[in-house]
C-alpha positions as CSV (number, residue, x, y, z in Angstrom):
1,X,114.6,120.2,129.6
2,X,111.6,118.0,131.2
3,X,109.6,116.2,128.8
4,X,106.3,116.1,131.1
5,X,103.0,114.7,129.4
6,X,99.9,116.8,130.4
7,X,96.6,115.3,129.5
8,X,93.8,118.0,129.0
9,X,92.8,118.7,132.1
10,X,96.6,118.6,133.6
11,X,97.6,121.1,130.8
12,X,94.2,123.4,132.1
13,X,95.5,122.9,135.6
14,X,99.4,123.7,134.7
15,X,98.7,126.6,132.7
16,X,96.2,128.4,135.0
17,X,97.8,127.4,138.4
18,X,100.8,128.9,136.8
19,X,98.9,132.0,135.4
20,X,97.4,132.5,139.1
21,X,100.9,131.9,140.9
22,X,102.4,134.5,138.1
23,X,99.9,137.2,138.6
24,X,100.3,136.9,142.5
25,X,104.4,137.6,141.7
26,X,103.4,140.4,139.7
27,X,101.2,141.7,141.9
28,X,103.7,141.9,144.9
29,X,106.9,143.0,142.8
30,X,105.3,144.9,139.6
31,X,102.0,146.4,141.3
32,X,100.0,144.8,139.1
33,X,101.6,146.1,135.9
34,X,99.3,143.7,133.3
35,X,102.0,144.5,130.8
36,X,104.2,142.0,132.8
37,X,101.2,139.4,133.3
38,X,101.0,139.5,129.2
39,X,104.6,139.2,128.6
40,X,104.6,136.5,131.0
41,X,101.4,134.6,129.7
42,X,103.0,134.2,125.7
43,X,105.8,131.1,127.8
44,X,103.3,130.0,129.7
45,X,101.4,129.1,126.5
46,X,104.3,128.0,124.6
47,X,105.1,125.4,127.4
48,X,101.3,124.2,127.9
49,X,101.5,123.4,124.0
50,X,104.7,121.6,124.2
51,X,104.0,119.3,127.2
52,X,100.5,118.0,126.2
53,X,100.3,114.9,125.3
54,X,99.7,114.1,121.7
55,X,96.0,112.3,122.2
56,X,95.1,116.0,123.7
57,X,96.6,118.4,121.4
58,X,93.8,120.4,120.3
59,X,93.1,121.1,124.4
60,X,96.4,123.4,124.7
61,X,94.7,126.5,122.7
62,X,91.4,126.1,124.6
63,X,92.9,126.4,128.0
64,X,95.3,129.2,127.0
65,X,92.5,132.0,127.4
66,X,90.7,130.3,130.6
67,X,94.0,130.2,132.4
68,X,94.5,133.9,131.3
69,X,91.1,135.0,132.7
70,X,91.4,133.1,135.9
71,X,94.9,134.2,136.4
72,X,93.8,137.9,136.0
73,X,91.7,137.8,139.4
74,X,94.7,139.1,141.5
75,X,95.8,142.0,139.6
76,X,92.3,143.0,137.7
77,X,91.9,146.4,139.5
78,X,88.6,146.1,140.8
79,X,86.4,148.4,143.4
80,X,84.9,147.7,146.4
81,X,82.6,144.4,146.5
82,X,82.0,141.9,143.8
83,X,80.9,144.4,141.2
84,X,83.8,146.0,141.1
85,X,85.7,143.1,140.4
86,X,83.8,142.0,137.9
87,X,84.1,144.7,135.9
88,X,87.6,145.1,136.8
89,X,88.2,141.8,135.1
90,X,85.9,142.5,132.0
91,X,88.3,146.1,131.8
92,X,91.3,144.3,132.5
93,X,89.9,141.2,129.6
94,X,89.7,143.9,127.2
95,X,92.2,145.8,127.5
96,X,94.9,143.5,127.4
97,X,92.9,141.1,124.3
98,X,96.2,141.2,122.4
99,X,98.2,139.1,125.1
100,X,95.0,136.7,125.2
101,X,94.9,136.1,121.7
102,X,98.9,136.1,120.9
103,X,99.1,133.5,123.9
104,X,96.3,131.6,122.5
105,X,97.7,131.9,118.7
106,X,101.4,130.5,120.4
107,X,99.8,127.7,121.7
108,X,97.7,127.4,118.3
109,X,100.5,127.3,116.2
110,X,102.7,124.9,118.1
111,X,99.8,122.3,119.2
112,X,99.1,122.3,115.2
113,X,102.9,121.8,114.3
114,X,103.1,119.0,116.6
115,X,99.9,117.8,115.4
116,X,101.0,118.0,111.6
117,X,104.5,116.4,112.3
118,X,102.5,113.4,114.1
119,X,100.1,112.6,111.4
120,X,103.2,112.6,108.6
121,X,105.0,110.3,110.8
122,X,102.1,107.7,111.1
123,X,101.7,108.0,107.9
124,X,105.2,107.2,106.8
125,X,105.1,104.5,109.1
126,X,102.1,103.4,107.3
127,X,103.8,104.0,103.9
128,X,106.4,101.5,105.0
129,X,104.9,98.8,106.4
130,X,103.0,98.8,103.2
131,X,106.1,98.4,100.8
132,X,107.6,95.8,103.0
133,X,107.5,92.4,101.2
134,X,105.1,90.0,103.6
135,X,107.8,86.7,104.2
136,X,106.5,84.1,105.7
137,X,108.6,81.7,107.5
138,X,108.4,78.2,106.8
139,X,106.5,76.0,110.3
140,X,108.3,73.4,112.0
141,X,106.8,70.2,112.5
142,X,106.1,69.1,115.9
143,X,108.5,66.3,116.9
């Protein structure tokens, strides 16, 4: 499996590049079925979460739920002009809040895992180098 590092704004790119690429598939094979966009969003999320990098953990969960909205735009069903669409995405927002916030709460709960198991490993490290007996090696004399 790759091991990419995203920072922030490559895991907000990733995850709503993807999101918009996804919808577009949906859109030509599935109609626009949003039930297939949802189900697709919760390993979009997972991924995002595991390929950030650790300095930008607490980015993953905040880009979950743009990436979601952007990636609606193609299969929001939306009327004529921009009204339409606007409200076809608010409908479509609503509607389908339970794939936002499962996808955000994946992302949530593995960013904070990660997050948890990096701060007990600096701190064991810490623990460590704190119990190790300071030697000091005896200088040699210049010849």
């Amino acid at each position: 499996m790759p091991n990419p590092r995203l920072t922030g704004l490559g895991s907000g790119l990733f995850c709503g590049a993807v999101m918009f690429a996804l919808a577009c598939l949906d859109q030509l094979l599935f109609g626009a079925s949003l039930a297939v966009y949802g189900v697709l969003f919760l390993p979009v999320c997972a991924l995002t979460a595991v390929w950030v990098r650790r300095g930008d953990l607490g980015t993953a969960p905040v880009v979950a739920p743009i990436a979601f909205a952007f990636g609606l735009l193609p299969v929001a069903d939306g009327g004529g002009g921009l009204g339409g669409r606007v409200m076809g995405l608010i409908t479509a927002l609503a509607t389908q809040a339970g794939w936002l916030y499962g996808g955000t709460l994946v992302a949530g709960v593995i960013a904070s895992v990660r997050k948890i198991r990096l701060m007990t490993r600096r701190a064991a490290q810490r623990r460590a180098q704190a119990s190790r007996p300071a030697t000091t090696a005896p200088r040699r004399r210049p010849a």
